[in-house]
LOVO-495439 format. One record per residue (C-alpha): residue number from 1; x, z, y. Coordinates in nm, 2 decimals, always signed. Layout:
REM residues N
+-----+--------+--------+--------+
! seq !      u !      w !      v !
+-----+--------+--------+--------+
! NUM !      X !      Z !      Y !
...
+-----+--------+--------+--------+
***
This chain:
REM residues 328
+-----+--------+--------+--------+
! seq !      u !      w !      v !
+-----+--------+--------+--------+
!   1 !  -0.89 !  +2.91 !  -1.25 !
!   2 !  -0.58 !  +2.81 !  -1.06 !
!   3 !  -0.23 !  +2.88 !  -1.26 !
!   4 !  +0.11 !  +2.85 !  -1.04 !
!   5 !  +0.32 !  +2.51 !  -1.05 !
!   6 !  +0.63 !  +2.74 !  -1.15 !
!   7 !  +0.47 !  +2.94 !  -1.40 !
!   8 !  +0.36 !  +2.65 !  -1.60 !
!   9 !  +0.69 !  +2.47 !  -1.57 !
!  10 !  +0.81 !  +2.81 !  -1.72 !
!  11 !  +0.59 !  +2.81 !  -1.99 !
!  12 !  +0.65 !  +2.44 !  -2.08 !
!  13 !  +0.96 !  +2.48 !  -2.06 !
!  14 !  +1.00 !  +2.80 !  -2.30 !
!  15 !  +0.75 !  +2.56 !  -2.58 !
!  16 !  +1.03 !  +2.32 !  -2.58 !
!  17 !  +1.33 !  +2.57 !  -2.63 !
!  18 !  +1.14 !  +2.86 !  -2.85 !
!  19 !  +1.28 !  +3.10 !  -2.63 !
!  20 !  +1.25 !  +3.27 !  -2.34 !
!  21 !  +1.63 !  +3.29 !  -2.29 !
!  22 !  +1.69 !  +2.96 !  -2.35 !
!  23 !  +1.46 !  +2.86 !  -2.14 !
!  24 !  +1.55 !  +3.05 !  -1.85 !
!  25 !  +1.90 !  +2.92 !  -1.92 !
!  26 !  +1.80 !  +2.59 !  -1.90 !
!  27 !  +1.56 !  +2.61 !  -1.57 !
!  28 !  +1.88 !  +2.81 !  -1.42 !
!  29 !  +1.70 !  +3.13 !  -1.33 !
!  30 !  +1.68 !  +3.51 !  -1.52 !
!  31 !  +1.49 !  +3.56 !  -1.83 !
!  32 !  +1.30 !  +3.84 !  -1.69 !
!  33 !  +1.15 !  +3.57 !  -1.45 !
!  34 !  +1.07 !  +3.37 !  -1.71 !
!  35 !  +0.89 !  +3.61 !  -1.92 !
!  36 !  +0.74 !  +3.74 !  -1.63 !
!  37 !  +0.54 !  +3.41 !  -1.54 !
!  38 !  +0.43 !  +3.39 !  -1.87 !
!  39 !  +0.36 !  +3.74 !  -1.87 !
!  40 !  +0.09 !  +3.64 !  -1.55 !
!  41 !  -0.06 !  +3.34 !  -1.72 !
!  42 !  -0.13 !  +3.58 !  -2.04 !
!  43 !  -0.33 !  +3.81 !  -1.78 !
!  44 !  -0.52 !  +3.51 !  -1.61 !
!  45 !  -0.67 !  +3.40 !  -1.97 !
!  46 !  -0.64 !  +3.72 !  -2.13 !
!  47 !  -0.49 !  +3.60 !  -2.44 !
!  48 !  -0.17 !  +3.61 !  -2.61 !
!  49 !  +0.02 !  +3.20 !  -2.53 !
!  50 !  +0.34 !  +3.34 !  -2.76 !
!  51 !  +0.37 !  +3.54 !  -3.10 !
!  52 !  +0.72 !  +3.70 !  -3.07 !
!  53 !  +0.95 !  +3.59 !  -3.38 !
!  54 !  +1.32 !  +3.67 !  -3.48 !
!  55 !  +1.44 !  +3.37 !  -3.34 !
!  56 !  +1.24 !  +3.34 !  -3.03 !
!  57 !  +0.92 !  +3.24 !  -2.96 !
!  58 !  +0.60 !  +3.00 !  -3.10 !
!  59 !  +0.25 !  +2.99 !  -3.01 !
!  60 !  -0.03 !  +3.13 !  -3.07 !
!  61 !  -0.35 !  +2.91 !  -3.13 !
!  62 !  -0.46 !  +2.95 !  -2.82 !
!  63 !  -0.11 !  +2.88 !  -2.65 !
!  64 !  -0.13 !  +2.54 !  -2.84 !
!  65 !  -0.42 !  +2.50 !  -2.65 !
!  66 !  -0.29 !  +2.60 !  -2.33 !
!  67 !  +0.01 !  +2.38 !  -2.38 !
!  68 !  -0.16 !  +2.05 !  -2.41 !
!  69 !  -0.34 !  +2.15 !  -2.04 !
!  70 !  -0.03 !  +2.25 !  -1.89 !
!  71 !  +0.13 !  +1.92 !  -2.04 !
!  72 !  -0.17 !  +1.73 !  -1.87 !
!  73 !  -0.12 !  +1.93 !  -1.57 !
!  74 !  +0.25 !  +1.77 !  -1.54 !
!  75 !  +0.14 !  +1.42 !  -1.62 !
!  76 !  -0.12 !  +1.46 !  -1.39 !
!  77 !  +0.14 !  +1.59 !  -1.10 !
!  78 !  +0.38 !  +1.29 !  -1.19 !
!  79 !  +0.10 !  +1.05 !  -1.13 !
!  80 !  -0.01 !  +1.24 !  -0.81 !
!  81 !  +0.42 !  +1.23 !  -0.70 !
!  82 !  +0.46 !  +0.85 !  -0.82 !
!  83 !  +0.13 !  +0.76 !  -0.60 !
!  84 !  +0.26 !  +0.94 !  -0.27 !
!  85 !  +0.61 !  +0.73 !  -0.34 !
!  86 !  +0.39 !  +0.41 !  -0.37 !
!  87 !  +0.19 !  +0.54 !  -0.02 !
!  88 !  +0.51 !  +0.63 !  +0.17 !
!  89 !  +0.60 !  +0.27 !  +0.09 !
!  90 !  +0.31 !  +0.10 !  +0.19 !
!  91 !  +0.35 !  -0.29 !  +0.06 !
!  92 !  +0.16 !  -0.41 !  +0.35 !
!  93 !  -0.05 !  -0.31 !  +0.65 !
!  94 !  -0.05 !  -0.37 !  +1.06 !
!  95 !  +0.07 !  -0.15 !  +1.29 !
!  96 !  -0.03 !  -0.17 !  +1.66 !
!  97 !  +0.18 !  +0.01 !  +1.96 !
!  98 !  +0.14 !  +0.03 !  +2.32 !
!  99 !  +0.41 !  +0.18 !  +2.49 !
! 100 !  +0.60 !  +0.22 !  +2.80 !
! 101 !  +0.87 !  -0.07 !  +2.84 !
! 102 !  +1.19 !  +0.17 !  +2.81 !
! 103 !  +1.07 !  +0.26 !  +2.45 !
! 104 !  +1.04 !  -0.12 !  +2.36 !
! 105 !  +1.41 !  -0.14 !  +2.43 !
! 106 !  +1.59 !  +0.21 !  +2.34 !
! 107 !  +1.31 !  +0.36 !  +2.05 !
! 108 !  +1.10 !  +0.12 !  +1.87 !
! 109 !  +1.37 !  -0.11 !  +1.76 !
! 110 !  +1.52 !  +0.12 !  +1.55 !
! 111 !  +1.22 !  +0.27 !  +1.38 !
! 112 !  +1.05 !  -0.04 !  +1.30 !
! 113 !  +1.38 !  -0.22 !  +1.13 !
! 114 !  +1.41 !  +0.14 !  +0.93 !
! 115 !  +1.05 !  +0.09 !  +0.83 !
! 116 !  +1.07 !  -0.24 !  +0.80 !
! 117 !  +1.37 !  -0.16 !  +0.51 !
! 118 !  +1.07 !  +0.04 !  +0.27 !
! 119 !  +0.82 !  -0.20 !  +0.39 !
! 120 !  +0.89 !  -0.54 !  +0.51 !
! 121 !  +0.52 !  -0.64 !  +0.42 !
! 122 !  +0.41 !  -0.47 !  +0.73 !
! 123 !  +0.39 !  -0.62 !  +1.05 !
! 124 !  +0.42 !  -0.50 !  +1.38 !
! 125 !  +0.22 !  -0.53 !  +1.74 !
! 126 !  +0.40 !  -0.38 !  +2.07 !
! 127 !  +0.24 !  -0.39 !  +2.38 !
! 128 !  +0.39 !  -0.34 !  +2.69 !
! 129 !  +0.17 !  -0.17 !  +2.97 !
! 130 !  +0.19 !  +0.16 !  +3.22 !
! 131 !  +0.09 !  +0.48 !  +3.11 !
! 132 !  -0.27 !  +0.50 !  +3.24 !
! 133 !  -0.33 !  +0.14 !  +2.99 !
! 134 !  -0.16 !  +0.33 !  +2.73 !
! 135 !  -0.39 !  +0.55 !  +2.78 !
! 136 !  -0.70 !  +0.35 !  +2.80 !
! 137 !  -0.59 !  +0.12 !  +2.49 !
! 138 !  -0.54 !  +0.47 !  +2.25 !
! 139 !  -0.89 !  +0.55 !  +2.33 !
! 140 !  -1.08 !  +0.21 !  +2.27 !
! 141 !  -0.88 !  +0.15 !  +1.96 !
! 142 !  -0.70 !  -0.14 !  +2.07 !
! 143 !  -0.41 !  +0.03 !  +1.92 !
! 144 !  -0.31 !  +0.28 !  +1.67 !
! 145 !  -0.01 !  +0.47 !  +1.87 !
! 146 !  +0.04 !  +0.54 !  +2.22 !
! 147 !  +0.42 !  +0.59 !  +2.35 !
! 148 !  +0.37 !  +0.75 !  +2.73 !
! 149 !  +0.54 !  +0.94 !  +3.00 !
! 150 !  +0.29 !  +1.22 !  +3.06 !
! 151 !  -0.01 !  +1.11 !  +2.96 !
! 152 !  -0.31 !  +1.17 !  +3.15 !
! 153 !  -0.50 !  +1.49 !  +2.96 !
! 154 !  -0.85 !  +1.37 !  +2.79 !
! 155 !  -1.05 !  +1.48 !  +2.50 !
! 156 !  -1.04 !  +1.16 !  +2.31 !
! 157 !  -0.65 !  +1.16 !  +2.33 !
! 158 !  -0.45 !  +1.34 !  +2.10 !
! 159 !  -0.06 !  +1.45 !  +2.15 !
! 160 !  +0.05 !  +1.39 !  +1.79 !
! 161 !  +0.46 !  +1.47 !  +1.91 !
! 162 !  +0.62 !  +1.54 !  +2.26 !
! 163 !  +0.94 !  +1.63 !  +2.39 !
! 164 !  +1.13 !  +1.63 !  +2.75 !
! 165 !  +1.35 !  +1.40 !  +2.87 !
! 166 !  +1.55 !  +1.44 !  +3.21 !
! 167 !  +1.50 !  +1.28 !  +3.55 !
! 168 !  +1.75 !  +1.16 !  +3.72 !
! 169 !  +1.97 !  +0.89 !  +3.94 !
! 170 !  +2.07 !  +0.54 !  +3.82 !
! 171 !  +2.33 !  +0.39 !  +4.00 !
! 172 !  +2.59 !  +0.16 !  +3.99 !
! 173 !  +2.91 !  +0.35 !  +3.86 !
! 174 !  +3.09 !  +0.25 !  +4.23 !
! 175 !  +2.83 !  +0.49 !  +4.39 !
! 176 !  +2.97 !  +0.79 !  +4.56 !
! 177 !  +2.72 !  +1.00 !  +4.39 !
! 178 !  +2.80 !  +0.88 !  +3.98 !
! 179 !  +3.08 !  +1.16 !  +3.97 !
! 180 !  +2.81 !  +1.44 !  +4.05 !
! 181 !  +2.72 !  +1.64 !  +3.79 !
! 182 !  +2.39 !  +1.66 !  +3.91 !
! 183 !  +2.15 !  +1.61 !  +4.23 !
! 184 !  +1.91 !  +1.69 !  +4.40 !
! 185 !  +1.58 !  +1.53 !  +4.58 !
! 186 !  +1.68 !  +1.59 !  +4.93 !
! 187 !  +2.05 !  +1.49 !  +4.84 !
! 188 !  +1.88 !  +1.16 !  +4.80 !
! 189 !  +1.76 !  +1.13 !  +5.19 !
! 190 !  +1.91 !  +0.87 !  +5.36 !
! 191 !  +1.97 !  +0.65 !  +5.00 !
! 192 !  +1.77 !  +0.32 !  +4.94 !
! 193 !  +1.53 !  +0.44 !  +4.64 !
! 194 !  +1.41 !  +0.21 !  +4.36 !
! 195 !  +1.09 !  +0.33 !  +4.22 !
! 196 !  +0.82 !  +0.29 !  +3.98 !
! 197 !  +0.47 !  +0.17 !  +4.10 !
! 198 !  +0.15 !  +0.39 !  +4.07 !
! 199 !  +0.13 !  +0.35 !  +3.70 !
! 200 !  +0.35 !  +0.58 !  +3.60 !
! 201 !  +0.40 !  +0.99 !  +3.60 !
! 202 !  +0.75 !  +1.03 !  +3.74 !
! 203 !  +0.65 !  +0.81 !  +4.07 !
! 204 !  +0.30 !  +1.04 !  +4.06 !
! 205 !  +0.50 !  +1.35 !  +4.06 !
! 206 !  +0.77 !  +1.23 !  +4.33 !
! 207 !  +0.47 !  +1.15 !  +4.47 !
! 208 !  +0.35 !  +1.50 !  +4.49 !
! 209 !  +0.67 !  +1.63 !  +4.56 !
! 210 !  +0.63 !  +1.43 !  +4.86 !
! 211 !  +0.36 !  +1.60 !  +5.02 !
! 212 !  +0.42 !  +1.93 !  +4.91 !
! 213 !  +0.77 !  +1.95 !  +5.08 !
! 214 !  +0.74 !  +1.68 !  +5.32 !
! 215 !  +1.03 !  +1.49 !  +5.15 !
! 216 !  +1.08 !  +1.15 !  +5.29 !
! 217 !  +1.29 !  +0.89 !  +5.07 !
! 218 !  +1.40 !  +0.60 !  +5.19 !
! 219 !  +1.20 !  +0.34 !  +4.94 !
! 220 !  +1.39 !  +0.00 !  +4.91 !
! 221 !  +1.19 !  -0.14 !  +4.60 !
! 222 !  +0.88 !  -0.07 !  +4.41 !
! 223 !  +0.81 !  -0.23 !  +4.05 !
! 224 !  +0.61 !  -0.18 !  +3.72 !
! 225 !  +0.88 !  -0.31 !  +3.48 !
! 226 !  +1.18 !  -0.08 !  +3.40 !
! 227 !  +1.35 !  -0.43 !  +3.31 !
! 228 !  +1.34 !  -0.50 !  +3.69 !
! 229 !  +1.46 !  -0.17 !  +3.81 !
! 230 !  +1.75 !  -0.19 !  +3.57 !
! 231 !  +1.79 !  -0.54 !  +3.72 !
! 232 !  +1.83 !  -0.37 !  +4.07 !
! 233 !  +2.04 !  -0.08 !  +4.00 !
! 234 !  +2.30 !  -0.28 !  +3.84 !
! 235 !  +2.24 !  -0.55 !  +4.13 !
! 236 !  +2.37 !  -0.25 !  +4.36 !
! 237 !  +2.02 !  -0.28 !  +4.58 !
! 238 !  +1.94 !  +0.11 !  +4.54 !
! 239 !  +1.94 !  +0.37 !  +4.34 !
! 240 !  +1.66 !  +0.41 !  +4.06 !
! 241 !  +1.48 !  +0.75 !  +3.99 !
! 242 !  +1.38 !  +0.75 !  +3.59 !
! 243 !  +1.50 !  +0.89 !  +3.30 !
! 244 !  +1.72 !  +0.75 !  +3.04 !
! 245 !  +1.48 !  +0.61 !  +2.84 !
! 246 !  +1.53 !  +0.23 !  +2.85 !
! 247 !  +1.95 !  +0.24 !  +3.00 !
! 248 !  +2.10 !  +0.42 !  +2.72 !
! 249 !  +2.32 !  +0.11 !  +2.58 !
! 250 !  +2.37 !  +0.01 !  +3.01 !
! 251 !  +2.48 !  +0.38 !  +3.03 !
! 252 !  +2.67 !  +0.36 !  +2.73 !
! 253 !  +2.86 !  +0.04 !  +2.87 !
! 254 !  +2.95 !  +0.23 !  +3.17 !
! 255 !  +2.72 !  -0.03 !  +3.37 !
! 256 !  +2.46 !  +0.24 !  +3.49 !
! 257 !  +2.55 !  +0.61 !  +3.55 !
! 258 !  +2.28 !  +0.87 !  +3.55 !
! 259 !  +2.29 !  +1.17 !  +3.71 !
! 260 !  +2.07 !  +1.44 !  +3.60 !
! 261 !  +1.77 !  +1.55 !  +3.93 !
! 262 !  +1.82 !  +1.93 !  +3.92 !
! 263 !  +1.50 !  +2.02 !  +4.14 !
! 264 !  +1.25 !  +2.26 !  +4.02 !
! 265 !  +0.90 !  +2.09 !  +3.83 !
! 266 !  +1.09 !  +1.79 !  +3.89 !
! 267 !  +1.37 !  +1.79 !  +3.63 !
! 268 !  +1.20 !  +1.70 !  +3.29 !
! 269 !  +0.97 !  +1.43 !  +3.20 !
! 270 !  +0.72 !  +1.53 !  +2.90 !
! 271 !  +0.70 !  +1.22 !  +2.66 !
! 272 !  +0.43 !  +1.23 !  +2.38 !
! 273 !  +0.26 !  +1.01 !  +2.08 !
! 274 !  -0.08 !  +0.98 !  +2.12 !
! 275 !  -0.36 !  +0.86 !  +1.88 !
! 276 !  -0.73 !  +0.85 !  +1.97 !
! 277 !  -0.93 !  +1.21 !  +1.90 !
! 278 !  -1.07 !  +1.17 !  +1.53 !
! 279 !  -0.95 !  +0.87 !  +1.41 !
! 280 !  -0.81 !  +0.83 !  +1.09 !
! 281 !  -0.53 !  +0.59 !  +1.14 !
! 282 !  -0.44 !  +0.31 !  +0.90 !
! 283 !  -0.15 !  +0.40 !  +0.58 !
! 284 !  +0.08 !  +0.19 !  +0.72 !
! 285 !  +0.04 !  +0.36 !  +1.10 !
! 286 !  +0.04 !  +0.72 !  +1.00 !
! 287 !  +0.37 !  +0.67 !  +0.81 !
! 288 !  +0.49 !  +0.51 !  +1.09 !
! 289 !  +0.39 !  +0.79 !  +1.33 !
! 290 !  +0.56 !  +1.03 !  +1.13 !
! 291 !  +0.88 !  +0.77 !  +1.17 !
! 292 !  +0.83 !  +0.79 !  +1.52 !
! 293 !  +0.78 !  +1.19 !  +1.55 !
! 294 !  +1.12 !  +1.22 !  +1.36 !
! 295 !  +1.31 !  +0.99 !  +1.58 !
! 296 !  +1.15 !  +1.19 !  +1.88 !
! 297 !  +1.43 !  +1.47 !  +1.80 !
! 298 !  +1.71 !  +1.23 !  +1.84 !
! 299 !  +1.62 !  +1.15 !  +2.22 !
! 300 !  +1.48 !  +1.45 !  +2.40 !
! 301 !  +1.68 !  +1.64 !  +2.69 !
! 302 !  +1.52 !  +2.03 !  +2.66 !
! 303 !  +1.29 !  +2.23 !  +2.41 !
! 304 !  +0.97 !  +2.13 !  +2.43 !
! 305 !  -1.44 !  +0.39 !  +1.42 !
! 306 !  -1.31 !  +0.12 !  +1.74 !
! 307 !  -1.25 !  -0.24 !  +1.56 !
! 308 !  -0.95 !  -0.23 !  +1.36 !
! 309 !  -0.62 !  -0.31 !  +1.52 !
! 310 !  -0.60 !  -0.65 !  +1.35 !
! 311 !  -0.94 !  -0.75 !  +1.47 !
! 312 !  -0.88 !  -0.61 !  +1.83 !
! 313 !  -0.82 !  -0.92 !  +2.09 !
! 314 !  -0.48 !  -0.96 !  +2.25 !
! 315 !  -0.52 !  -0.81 !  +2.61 !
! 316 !  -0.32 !  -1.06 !  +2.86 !
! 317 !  -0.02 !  -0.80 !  +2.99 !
! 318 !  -0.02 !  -0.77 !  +3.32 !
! 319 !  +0.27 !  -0.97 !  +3.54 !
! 320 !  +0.59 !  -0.76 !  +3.65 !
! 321 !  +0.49 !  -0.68 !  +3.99 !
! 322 !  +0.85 !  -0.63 !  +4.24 !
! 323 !  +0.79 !  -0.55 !  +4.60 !
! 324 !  +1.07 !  -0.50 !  +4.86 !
! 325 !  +1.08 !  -0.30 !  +5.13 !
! 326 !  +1.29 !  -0.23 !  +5.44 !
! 327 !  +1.47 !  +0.11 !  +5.41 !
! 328 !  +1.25 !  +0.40 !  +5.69 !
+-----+--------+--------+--------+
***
């Protein structure tokens, strides 16, 4: 038989006071709603909990009864509460990320020294890699939590969070272009481009956007690290097409101005948590996912059994690849 949480606290509450009114005083609510939760848990077991005296209230025999299960129902709920606490701050555990390099730098730092506050017995494993290794490293279990733009759609990956970030124009705030409010692809004809390599959705999609309307940008540089392309844009070689992800303090410094890319299926980036399909993460990694799916709401632009982690062997990251071009 299942009795409500409030209507026991009622009835607890109105043993300890010998009165309905007093009770109700106490728990801040009317006596009529007191008296009618007790009135329900009467119904349930079909007895009489309360003999009605001049003063107030005392139990029956069986409400003595009932009392000492309701009490055990509270201990019992402490318990449950105090064990949560304990599990929300996990003494010790691994957690293992991959993630795009621009969350290494503007997200994770952040979370993990907030996490680290409640739980400095956990430890921490970042990888850096493109989006397709993400992907590939979720799957196998290599790691717990995948950090992506776009991830590639599969049945053994999961989309725990994801929210939309804009794509835009990095450039050096002397560019003619930084006092835009926005832009758009073609405005871009004619400018040395920086761009990401083939690991990564916003040069897949640019990519597309390409052939579809027979864009042509003038590519200056190519690279797999957002560290380099950073590098490049503040160098003054081009600008960079990306999102803010990974520039926010540079931004912030007035180093790097961003100007939001206002062209249709072009403007937003999706970016989403992933897990592998199925697998019940570690404590300390599901607490930390939540962490992360919480932060998510600070950075978005619009609405929108593998070996464990620990036993898992280090995969080499791949060298920053930079390849220069002559502007077409």
């Amino acid at each position: 038989m299942h009795f409500h949480m409030s209507a026991l606290k009622y009835f607890r509450e109105t043993v300890k006071r010998t009165s309905i009114r007093k009770a109700a005083e106490a728990l801040n609510v009317a006596p009529s709603a007191v008296n009618r939760q007790i009135l329900k848990l009467e119904e349930q077991i079909e007895t009489k909990l309360f003999e009605r005296v001049a003063d107030g209230v005392r139990l029956t025999s069986a409400g003595e009864v009932f009392y000492r299960y309701a009490l055990k129902a509270e201990h019992d709920l402490d318990r449950a509460v105090s064990e949560i606490d304990d599990l929300r701050r996990v003494r010790r555990g691994h957690v293992s990320i991959a993630c795009e390099e621009g969350f290494a730098k503007d997200l994770l730092p952040d979370v993990i020294r907030s996490f680290h506050v409640r739980s400095p017995g956990v430890s921490f494993g970042v990888r850096v890699a493109d989006m397709p290794s993400i992907v590939r490293q979720v799957i196998e279990g290599e790691v717990d939590i995948g950090i992506a733009f776009d991830p590639s759609p599969n049945d053994d990956l999961t989309r725990k969070a994801e929210i939309m970030v804009a794509v835009g124009a990095a450039m050096t705030p002397d560019h003619p272009f930084s006092g835009k409010p926005s832009l758009r692809l073609s405005d871009l004809v004619g400018e040395p481009i920086i761009l990401q390599d083939s690991g990564f959705s916003i040069r897949h999609r640019l990519d597309r956007q390409a052939k579809s309307t027979g864009l042509r940008l003038g590519r200056i540089a190519e690279t797999n690290s957002f560290e380099a392309m950073t590098a490049l844009i503040k160098a003054g070689i081009g600008i960079g097409i990306r999102s803010r992800i990974g520039i926010e303090s540079e931004i912030a410094r007035g180093e790097i101005v961003f100007v939001p890319i206002v062209e249709r299926n072009f403007q937003t980036d999706p970016i989403a948590i992933c897990t592998k399909t199925g697998r019940l993460l570690p404590v300390a990694a599901a607490l930390f996912a939540e962490r992360l799916t919480a932060a998510f709401a600070t950075i978005g632009d619009t609405g929108a059994a593998a070996k464990s982690p620990a036993e898992a062997p280090a995969r080499p990251q791949s060298p920053v690849r930079v390849k220069l071009s002559a502007t077409p």
